[in-house]
N, CA, C and O atoms as a Tinker XYZ file with bonds, in Angstrom:
   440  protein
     1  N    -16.746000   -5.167000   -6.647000    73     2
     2  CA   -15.558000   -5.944000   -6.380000    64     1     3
     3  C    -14.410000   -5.503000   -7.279000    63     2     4     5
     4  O    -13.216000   -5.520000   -6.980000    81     3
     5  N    -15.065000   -5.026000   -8.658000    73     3     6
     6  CA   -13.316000   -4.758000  -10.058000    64     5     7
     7  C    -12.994000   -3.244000   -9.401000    63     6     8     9
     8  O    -11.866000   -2.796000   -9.611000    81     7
     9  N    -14.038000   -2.354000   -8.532000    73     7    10
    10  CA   -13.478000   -1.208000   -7.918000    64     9    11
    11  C    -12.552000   -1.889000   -6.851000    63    10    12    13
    12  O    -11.407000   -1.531000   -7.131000    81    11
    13  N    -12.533000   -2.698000   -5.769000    73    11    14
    14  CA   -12.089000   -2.524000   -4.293000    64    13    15
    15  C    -10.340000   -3.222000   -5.349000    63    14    16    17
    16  O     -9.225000   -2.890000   -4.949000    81    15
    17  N    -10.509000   -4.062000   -6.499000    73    15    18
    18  CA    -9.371000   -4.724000   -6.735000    64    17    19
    19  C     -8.408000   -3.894000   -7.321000    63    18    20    21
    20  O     -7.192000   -4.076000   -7.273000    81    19
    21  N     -9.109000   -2.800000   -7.982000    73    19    22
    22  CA    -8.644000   -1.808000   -8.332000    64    21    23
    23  C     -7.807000   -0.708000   -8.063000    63    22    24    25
    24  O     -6.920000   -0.111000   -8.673000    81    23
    25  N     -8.554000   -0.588000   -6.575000    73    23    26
    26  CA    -7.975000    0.310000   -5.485000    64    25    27
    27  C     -6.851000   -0.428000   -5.167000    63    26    28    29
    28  O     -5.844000    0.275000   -5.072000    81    27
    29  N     -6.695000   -1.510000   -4.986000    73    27    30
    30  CA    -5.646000   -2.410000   -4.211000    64    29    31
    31  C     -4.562000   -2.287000   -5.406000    63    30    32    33
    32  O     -3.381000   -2.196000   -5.072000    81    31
    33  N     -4.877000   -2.280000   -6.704000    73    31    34
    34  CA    -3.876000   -2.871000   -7.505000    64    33    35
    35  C     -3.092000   -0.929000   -7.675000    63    34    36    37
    36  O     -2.072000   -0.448000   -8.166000    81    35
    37  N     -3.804000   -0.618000   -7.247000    73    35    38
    38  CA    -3.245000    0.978000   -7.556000    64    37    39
    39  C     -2.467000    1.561000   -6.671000    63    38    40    41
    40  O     -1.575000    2.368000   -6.933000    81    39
    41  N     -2.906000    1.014000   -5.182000    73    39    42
    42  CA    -1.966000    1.255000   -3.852000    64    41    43
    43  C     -0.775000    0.347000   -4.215000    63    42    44    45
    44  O      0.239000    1.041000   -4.296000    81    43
    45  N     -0.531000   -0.938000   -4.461000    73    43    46
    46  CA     0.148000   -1.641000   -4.932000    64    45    47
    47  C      1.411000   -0.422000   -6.144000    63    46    48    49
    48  O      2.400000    0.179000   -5.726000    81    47
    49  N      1.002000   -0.423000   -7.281000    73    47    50
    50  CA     1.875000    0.494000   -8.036000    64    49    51
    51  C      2.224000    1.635000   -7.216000    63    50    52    53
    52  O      3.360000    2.040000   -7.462000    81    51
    53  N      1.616000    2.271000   -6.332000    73    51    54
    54  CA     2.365000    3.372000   -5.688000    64    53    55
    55  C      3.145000    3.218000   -5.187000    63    54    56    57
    56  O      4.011000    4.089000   -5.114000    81    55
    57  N      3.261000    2.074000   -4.591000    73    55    58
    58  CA     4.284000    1.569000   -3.094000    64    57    59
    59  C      5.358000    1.089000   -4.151000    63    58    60    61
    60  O      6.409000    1.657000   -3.854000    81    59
    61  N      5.527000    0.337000   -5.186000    73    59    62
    62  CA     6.382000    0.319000   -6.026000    64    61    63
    63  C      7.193000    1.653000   -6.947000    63    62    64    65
    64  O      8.351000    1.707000   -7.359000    81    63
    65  N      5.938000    2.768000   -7.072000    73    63    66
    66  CA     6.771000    3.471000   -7.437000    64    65    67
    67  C      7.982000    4.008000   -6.256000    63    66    68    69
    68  O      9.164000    4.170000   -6.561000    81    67
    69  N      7.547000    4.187000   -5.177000    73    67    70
    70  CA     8.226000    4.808000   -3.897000    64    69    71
    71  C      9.359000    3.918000   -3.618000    63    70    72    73
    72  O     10.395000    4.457000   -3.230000    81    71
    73  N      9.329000    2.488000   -3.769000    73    71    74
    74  CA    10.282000    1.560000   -3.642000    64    73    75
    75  C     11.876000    1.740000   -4.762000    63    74    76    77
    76  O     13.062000    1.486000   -4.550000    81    75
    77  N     11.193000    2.246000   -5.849000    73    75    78
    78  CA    11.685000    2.147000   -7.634000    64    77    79
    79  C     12.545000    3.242000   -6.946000    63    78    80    81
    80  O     13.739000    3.025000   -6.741000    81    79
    81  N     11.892000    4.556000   -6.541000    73    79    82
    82  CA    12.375000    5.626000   -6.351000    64    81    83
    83  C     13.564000    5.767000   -5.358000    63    82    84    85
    84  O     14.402000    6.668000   -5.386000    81    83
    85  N     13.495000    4.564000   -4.330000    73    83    86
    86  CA    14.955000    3.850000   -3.258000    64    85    87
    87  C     16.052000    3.463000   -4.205000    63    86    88    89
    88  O     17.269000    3.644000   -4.237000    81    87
    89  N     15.137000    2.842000   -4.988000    73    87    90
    90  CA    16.083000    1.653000   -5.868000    64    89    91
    91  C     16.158000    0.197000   -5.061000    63    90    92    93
    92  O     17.232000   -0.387000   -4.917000    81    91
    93  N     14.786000   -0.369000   -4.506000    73    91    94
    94  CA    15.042000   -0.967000   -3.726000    64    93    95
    95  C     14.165000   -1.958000   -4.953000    63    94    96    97
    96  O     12.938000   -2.055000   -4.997000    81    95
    97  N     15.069000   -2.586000   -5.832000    73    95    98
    98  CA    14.196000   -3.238000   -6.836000    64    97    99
    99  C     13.769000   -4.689000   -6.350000    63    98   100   101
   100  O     12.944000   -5.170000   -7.128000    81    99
   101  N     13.999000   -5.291000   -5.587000    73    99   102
   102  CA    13.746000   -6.723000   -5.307000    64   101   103
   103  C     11.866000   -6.226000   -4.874000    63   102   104   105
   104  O     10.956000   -6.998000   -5.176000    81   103
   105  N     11.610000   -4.987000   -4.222000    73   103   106
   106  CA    10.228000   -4.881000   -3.104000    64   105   107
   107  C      9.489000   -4.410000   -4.447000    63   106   108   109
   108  O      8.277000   -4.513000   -4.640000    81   107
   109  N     10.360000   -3.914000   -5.277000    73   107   110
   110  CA     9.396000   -3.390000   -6.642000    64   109   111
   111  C      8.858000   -4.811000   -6.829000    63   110   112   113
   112  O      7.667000   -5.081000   -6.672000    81   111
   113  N      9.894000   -5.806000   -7.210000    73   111   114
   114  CA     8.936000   -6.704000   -7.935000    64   113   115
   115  C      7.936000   -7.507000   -6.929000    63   114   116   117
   116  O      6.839000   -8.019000   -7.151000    81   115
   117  N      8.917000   -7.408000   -5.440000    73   115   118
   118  CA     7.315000   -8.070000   -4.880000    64   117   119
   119  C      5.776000   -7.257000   -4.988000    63   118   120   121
   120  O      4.648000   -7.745000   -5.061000    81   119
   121  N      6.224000   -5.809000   -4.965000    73   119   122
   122  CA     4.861000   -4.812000   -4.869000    64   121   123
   123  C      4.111000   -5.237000   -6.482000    63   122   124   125
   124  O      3.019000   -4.746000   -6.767000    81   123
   125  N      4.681000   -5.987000   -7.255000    73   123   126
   126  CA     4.298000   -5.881000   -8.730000    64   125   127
   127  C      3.442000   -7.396000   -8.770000    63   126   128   129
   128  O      2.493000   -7.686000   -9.500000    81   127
   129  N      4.205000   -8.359000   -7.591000    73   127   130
   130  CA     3.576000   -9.391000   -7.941000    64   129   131
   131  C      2.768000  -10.292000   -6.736000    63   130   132   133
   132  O      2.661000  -11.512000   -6.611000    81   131
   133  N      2.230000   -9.137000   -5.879000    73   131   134
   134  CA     1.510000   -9.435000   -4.564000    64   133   135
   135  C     -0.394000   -9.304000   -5.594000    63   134   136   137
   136  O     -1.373000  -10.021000   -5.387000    81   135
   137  N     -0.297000   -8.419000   -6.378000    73   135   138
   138  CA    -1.600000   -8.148000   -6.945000    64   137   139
   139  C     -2.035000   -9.431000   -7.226000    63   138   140   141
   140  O     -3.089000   -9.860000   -6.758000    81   139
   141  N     -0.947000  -10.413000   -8.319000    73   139   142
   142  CA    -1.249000  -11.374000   -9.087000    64   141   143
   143  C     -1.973000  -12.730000   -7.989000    63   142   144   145
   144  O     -2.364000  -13.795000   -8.466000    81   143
   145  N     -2.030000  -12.409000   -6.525000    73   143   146
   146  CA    -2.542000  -13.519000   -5.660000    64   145   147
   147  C     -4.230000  -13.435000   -5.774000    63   146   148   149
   148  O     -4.910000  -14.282000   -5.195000    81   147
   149  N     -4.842000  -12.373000   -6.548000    73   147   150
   150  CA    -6.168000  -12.403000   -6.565000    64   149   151
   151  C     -6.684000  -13.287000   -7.532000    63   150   152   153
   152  O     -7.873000  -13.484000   -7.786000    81   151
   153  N     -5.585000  -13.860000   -8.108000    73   151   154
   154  CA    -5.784000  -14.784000   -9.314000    64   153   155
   155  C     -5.913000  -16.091000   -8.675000    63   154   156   157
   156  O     -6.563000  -16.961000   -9.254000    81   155
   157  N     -5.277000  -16.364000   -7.363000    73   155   158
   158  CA    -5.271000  -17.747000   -7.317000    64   157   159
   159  C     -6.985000  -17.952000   -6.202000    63   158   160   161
   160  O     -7.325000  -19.129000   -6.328000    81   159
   161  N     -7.599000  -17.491000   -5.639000    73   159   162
   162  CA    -8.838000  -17.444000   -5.061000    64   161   163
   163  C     -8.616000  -18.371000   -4.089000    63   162   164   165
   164  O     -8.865000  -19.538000   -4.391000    81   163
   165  N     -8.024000  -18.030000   -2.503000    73   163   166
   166  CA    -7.408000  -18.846000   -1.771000    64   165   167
   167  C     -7.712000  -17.652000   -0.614000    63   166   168   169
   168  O     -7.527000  -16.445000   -0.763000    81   167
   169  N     -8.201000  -18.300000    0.509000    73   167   170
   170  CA    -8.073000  -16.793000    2.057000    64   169   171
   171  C     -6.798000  -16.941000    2.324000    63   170   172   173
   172  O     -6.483000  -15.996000    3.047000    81   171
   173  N     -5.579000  -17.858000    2.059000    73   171   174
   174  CA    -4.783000  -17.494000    2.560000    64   173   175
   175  C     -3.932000  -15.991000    1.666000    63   174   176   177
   176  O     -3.179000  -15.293000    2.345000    81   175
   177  N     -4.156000  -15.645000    0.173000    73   175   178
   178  CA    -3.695000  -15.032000   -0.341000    64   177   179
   179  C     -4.698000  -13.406000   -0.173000    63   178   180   181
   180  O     -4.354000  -12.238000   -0.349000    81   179
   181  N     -5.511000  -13.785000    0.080000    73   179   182
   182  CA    -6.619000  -12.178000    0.871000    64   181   183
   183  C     -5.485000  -11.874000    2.052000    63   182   184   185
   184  O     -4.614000  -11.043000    1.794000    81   183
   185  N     -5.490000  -12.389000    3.049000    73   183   186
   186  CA    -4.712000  -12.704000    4.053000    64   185   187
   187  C     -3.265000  -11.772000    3.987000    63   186   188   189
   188  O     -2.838000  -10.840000    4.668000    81   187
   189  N     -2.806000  -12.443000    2.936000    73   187   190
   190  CA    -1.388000  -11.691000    2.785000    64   189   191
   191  C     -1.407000  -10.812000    1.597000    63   190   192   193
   192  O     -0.336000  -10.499000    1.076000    81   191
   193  N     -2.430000  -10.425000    1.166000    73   191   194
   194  CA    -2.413000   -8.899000    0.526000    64   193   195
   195  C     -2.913000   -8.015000    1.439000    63   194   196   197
   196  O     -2.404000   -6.894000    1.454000    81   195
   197  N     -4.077000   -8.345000    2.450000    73   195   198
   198  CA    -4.509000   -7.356000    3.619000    64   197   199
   199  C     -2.818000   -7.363000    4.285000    63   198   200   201
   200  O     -2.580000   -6.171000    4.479000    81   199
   201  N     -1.969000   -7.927000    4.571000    73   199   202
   202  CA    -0.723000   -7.435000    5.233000    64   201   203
   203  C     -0.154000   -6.825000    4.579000    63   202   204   205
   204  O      0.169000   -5.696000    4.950000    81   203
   205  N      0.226000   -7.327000    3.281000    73   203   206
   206  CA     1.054000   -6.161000    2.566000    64   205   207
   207  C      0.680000   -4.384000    2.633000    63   206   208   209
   208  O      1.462000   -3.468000    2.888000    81   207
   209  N     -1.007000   -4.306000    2.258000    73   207   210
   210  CA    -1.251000   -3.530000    2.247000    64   209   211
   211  C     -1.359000   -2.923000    3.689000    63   210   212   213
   212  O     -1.649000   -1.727000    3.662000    81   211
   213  N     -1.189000   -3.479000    4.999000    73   211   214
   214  CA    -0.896000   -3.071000    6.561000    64   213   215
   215  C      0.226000   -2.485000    6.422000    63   214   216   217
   216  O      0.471000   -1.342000    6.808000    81   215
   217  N      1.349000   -3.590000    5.591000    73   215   218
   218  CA     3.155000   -2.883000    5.977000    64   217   219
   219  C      3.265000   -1.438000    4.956000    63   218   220   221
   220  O      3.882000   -0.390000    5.152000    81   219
   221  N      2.442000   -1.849000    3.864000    73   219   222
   222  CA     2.279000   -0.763000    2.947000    64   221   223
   223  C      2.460000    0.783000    3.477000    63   222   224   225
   224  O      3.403000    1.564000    3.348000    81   223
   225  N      1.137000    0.920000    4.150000    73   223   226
   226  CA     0.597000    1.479000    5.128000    64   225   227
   227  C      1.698000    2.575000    5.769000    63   226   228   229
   228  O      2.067000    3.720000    5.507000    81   227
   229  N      1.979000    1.611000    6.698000    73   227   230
   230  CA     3.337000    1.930000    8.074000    64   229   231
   231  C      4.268000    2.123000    7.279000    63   230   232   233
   232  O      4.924000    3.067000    7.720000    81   231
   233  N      4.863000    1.604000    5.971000    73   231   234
   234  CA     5.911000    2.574000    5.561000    64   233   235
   235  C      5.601000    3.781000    4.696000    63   234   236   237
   236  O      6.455000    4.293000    3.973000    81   235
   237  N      4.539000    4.153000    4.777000    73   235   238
   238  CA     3.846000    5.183000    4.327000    64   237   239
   239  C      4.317000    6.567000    5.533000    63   238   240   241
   240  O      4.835000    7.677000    5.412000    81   239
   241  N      3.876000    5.865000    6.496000    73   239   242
   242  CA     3.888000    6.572000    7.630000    64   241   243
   243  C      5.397000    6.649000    8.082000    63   242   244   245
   244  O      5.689000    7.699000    8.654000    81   243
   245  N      5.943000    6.150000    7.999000    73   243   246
   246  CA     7.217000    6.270000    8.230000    64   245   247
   247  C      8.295000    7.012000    7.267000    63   246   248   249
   248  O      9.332000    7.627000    7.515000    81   247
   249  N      7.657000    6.714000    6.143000    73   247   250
   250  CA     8.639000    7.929000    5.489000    64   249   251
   251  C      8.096000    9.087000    5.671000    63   250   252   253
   252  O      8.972000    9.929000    5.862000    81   251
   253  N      6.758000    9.634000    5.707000    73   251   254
   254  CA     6.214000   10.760000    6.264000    64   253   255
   255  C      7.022000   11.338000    7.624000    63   254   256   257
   256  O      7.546000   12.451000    7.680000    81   255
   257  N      7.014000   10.667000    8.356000    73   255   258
   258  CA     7.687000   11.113000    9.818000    64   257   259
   259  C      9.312000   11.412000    9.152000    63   258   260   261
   260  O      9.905000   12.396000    9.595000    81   259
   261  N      9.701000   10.927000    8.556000    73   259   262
   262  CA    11.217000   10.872000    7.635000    64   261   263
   263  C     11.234000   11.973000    7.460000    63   262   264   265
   264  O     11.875000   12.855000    8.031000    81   263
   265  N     10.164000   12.036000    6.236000    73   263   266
   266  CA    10.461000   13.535000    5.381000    64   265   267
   267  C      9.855000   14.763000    6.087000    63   266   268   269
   268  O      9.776000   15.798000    5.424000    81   267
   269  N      9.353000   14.760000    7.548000    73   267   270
   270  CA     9.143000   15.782000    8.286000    64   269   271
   271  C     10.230000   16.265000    8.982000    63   270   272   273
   272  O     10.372000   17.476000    9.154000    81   271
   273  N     10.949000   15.516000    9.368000    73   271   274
   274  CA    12.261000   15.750000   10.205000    64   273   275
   275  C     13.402000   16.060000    9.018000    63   274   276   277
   276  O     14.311000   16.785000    9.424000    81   275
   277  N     13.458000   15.841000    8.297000    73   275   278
   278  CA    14.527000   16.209000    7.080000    64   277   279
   279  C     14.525000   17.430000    6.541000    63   278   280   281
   280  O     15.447000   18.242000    6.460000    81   279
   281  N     12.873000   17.532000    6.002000    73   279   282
   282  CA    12.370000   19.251000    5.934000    64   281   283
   283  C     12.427000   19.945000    7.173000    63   282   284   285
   284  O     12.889000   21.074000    7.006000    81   283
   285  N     12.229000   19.779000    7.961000    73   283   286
   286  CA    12.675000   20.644000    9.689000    64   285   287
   287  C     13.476000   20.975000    9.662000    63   286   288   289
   288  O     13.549000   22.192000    9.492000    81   287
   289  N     15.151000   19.940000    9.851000    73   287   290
   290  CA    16.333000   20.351000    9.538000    64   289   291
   291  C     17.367000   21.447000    8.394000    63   290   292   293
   292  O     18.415000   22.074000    8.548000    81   291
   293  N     16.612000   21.286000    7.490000    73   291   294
   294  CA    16.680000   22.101000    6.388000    64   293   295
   295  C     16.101000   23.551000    6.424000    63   294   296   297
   296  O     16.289000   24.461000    5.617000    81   295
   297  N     15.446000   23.537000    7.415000    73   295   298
   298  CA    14.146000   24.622000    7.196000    64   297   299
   299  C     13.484000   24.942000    6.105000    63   298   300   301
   300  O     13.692000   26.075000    5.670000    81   299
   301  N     12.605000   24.136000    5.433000    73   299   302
   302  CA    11.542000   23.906000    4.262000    64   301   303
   303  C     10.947000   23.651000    4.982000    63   302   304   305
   304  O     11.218000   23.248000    6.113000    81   303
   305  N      9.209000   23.968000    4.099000    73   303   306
   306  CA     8.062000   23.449000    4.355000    64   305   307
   307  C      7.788000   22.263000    3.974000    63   306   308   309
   308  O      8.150000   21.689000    2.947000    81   307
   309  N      6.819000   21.716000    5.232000    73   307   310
   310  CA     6.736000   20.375000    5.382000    64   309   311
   311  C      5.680000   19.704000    4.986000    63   310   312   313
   312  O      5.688000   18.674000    4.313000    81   311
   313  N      4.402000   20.505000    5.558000    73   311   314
   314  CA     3.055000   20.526000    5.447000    64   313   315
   315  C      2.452000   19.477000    3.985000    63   314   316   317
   316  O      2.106000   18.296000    4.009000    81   315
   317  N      2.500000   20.422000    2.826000    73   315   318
   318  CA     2.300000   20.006000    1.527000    64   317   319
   319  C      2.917000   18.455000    1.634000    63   318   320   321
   320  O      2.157000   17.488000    1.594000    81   319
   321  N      3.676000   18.378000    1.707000    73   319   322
   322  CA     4.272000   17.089000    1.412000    64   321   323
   323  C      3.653000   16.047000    2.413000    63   322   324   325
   324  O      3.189000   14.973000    2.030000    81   323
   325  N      3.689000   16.515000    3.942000    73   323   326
   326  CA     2.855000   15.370000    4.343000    64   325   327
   327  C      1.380000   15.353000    4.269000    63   326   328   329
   328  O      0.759000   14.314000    4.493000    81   327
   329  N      0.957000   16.154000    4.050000    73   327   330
   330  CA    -0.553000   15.767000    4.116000    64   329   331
   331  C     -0.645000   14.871000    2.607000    63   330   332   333
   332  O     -1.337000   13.858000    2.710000    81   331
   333  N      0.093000   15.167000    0.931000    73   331   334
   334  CA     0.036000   14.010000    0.726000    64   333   335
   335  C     -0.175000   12.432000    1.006000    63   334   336   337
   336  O     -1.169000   11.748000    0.760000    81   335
   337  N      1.208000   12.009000    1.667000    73   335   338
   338  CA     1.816000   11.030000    2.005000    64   337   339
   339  C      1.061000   10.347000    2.780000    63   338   340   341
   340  O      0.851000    9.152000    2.572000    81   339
   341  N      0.512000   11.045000    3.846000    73   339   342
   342  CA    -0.916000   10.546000    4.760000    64   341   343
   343  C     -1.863000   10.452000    3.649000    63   342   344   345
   344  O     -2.600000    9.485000    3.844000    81   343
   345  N     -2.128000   11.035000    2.618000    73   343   346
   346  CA    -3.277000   10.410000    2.266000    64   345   347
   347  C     -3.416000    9.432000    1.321000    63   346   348   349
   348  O     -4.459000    8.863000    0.998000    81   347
   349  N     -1.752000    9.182000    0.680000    73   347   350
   350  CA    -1.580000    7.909000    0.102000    64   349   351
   351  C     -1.672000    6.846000    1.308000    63   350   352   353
   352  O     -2.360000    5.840000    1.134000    81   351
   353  N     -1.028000    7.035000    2.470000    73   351   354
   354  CA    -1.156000    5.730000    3.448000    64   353   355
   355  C     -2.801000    5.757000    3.650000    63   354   356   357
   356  O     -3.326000    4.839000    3.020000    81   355
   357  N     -3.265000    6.166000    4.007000    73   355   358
   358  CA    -4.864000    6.344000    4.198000    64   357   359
   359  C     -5.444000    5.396000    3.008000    63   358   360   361
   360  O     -6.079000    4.346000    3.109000    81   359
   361  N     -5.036000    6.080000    1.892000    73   359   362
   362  CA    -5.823000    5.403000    0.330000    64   361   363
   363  C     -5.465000    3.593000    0.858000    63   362   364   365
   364  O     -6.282000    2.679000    0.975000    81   363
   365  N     -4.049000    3.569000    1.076000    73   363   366
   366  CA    -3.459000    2.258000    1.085000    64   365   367
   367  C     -4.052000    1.417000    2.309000    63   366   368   369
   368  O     -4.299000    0.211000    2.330000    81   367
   369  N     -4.215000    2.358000    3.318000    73   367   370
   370  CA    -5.393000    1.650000    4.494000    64   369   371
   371  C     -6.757000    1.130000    3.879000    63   370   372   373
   372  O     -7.161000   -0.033000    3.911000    81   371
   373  N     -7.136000    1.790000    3.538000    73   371   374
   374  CA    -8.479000    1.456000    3.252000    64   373   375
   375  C     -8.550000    0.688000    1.872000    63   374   376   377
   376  O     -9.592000    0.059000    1.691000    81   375
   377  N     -7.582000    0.644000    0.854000    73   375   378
   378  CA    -7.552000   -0.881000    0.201000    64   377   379
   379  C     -7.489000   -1.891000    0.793000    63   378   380   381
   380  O     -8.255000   -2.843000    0.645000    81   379
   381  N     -6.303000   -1.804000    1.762000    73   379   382
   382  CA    -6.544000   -3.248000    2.221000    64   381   383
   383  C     -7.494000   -3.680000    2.970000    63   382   384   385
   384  O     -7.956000   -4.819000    2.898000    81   383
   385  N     -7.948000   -2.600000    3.930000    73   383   386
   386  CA    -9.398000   -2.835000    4.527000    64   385   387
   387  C    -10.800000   -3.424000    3.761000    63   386   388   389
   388  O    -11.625000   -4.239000    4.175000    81   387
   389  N    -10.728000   -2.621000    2.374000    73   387   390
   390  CA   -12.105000   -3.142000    1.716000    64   389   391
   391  C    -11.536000   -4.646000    1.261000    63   390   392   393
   392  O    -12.314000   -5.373000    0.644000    81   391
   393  N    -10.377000   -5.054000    1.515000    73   391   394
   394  CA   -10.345000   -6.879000    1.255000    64   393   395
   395  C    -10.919000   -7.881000    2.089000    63   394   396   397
   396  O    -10.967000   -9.090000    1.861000    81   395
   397  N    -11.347000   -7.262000    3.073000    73   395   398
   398  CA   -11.560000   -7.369000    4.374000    64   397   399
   399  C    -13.248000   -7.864000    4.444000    63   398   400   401
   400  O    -13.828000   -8.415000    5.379000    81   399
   401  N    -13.843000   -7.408000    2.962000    73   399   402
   402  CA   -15.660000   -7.488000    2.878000    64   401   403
   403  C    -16.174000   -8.739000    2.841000    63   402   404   405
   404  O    -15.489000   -9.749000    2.683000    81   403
   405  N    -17.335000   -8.721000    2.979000    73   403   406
   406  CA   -17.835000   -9.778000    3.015000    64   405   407
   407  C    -17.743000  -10.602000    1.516000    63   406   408   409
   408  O    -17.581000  -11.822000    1.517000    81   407
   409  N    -17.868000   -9.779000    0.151000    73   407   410
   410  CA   -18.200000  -10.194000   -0.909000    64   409   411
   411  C    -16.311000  -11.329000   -1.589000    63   410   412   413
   412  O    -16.095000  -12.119000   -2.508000    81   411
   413  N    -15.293000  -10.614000   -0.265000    73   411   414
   414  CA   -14.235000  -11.062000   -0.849000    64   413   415
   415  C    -14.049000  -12.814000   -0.137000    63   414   416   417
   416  O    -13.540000  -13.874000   -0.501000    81   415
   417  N    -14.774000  -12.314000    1.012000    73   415   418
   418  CA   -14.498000  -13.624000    1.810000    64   417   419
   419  C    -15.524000  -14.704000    1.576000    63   418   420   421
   420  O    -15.759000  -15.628000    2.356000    81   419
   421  N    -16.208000  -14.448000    0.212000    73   419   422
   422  CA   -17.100000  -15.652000   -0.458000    64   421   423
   423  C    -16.609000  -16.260000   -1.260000    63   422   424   425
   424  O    -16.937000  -17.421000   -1.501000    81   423
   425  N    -15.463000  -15.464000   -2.034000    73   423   426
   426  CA   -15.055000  -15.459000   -3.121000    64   425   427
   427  C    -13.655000  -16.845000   -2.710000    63   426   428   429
   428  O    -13.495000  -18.018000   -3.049000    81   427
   429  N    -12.861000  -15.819000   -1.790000    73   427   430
   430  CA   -11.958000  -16.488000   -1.004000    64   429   431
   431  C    -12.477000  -17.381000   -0.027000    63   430   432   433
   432  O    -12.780000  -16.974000    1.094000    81   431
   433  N    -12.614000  -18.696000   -0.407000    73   431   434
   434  CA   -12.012000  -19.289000    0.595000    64   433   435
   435  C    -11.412000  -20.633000    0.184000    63   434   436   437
   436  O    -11.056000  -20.970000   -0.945000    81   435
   437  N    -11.371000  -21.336000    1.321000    73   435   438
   438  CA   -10.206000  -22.547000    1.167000    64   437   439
   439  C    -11.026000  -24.014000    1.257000    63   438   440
   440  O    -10.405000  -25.073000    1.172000    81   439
């Protein structure tokens, strides 16, 4: 379970760093303080960290599709950079997925 929270709290800091890196500081501090809901032991707060980590996700994927068409235009290589980016959204899929276990939804509930 301190691995799957782990994973989550680490997809979490990434998506903040990427946010930091907009300057989009209001999503920094939500990405900083979506972790702190594992503290309160509630399904509704599993609930809305499995979403965060969904929207997480999709804007993963979406700046990927971003920075493919930007490097296109430019004519740079693209490759390197997205196969990253997919595999941070991937990492960030499958955090929120392992919230999803059985051992969390004992833990959580209401």
């Amino acid at each position: 379970m301190k691995l799957r929270i782990g994973l989550f709290i680490t997809a979490a800091v990434l998506m903040a760093a990427h946010f930091f890196r907009e300057g989009s500081y209001w999503i920094v501090s939500l990405c900083a303080v979506v972790p702190l809901l594992f503290l309160l032991k509630k399904r509704w707060c599993l609930l809305v960290m499995q979403l965060a980590a969904y929207c997480a996700t999709a804007s993963w994927l979406l700046t990927t599709l971003q920075l493919i068409q930007l490097r296109q235009q430019i004519g740079r290589s693209w490759t390197s950079a997205a196969i990253i980016l997919v595999s941070v959204a991937l990492f960030t899929l499958l955090a929120g997925l392992l919230l999803n276990s059985h051992c969390f939804r004992e833990q959580y509930r209401d």
